[in-house]
C-alpha positions as CSV (number, residue, x, y, z in Angstrom):
1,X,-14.2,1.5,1.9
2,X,-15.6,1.9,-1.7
3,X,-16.1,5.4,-3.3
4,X,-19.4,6.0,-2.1
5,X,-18.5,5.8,1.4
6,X,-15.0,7.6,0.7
7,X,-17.0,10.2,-1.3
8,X,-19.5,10.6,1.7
9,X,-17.3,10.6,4.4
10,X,-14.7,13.5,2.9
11,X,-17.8,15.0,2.0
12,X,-19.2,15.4,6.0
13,X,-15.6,16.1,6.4
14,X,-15.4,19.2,4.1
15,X,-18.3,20.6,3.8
16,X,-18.2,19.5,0.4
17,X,-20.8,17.8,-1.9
18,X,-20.0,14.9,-3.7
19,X,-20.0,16.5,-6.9
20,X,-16.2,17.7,-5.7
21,X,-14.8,14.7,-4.2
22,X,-15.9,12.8,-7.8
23,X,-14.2,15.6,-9.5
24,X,-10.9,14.9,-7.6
25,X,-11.3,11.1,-8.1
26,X,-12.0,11.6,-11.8
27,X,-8.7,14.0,-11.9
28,X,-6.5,11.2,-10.8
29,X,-8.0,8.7,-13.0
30,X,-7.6,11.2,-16.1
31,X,-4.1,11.7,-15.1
32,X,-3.3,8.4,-14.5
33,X,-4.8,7.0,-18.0
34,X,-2.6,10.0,-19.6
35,X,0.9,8.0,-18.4
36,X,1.4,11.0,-15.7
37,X,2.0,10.0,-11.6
38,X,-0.1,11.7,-9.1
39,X,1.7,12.9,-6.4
40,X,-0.2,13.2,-2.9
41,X,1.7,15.0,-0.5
42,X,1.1,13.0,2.9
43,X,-0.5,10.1,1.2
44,X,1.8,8.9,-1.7
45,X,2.5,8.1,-5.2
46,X,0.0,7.3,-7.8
47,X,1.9,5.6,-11.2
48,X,1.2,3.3,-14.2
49,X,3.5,0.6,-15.4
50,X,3.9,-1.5,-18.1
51,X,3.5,-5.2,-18.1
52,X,5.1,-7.0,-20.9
53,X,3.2,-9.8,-22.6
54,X,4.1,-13.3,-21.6
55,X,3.6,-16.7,-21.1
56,X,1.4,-18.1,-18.7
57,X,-0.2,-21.6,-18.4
58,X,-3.9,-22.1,-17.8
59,X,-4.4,-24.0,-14.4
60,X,-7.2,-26.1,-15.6
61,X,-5.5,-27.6,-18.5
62,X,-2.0,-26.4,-18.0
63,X,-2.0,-25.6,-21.7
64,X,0.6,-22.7,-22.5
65,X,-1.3,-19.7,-23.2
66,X,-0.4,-16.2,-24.4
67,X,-1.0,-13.1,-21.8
68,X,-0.7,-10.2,-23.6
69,X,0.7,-6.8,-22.4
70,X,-1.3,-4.4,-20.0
71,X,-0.8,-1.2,-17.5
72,X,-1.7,-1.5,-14.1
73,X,-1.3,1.3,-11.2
74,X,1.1,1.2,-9.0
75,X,0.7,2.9,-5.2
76,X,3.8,3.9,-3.5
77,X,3.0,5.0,0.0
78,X,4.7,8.0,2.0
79,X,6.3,8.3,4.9
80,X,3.4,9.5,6.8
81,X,1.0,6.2,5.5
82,X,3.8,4.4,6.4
83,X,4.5,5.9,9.6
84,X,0.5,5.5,10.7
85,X,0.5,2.4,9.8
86,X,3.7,1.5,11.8
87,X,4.0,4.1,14.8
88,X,7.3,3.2,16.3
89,X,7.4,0.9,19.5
90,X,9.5,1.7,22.5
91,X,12.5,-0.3,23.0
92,X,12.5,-2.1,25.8
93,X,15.2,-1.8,28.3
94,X,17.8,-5.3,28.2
95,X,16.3,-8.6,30.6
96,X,18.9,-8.6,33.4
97,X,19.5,-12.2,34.1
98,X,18.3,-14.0,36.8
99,X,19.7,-16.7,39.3
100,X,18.7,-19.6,37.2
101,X,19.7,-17.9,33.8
102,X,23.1,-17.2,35.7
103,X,23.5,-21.1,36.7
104,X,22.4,-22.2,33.6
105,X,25.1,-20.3,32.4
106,X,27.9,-21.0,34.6
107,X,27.4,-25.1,34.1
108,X,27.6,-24.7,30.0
109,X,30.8,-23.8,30.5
């Protein structure tokens, strides 16, 4: 889903023109390019973290090169992402053995 299609979408949702939906979007960015997390009830955790400069090598050559520092954003989800994503399973009850797995069984030892 890209941001047209996320701002549509909350948009039919809501009630909501996409004029709002940009403005939250643009809320987290700002926030995010100040150093601040956003915090998402429900969804998660919105963060920037440093990447030190290092050495890398480039693949074509495999000359040493020098990759120099950066932020990137990190996304930590929260239980209830992670919970959709995984909805528990049932356990299953224990296999009771059978005949064979019983004979099989008694001639091993």
């Amino acid at each position: 889903m890209n941001q047209s299609e996320l701002i549509e979408k909350v948009a039919q949702a809501t009630q909501l023109n996409g004029q709002a939906v940009k403005a939250v979007v643009n809320a987290i960015l700002d926030a995010l390019v100040a150093g601040d997390a956003v915090r998402i009830s429900g969804l998660g955790v919105f963060n920037v973290a440093a990447r030190p400069a290092r050495e890398g090598r480039n693949p074509q050559t495999g000359e040493a090169i020098q990759i120099t520092a950066s932020k990137a954003v990190r996304f930590h989800a929260g239980k209830a992402v992670k919970d959709a994503l995984n909805p528990p399973t049932r356990k299953r009850a224990p296999r009771k053995k059978t005949n064979c797995q019983q004979s099989a069984s008694n001639l091993a030892k």
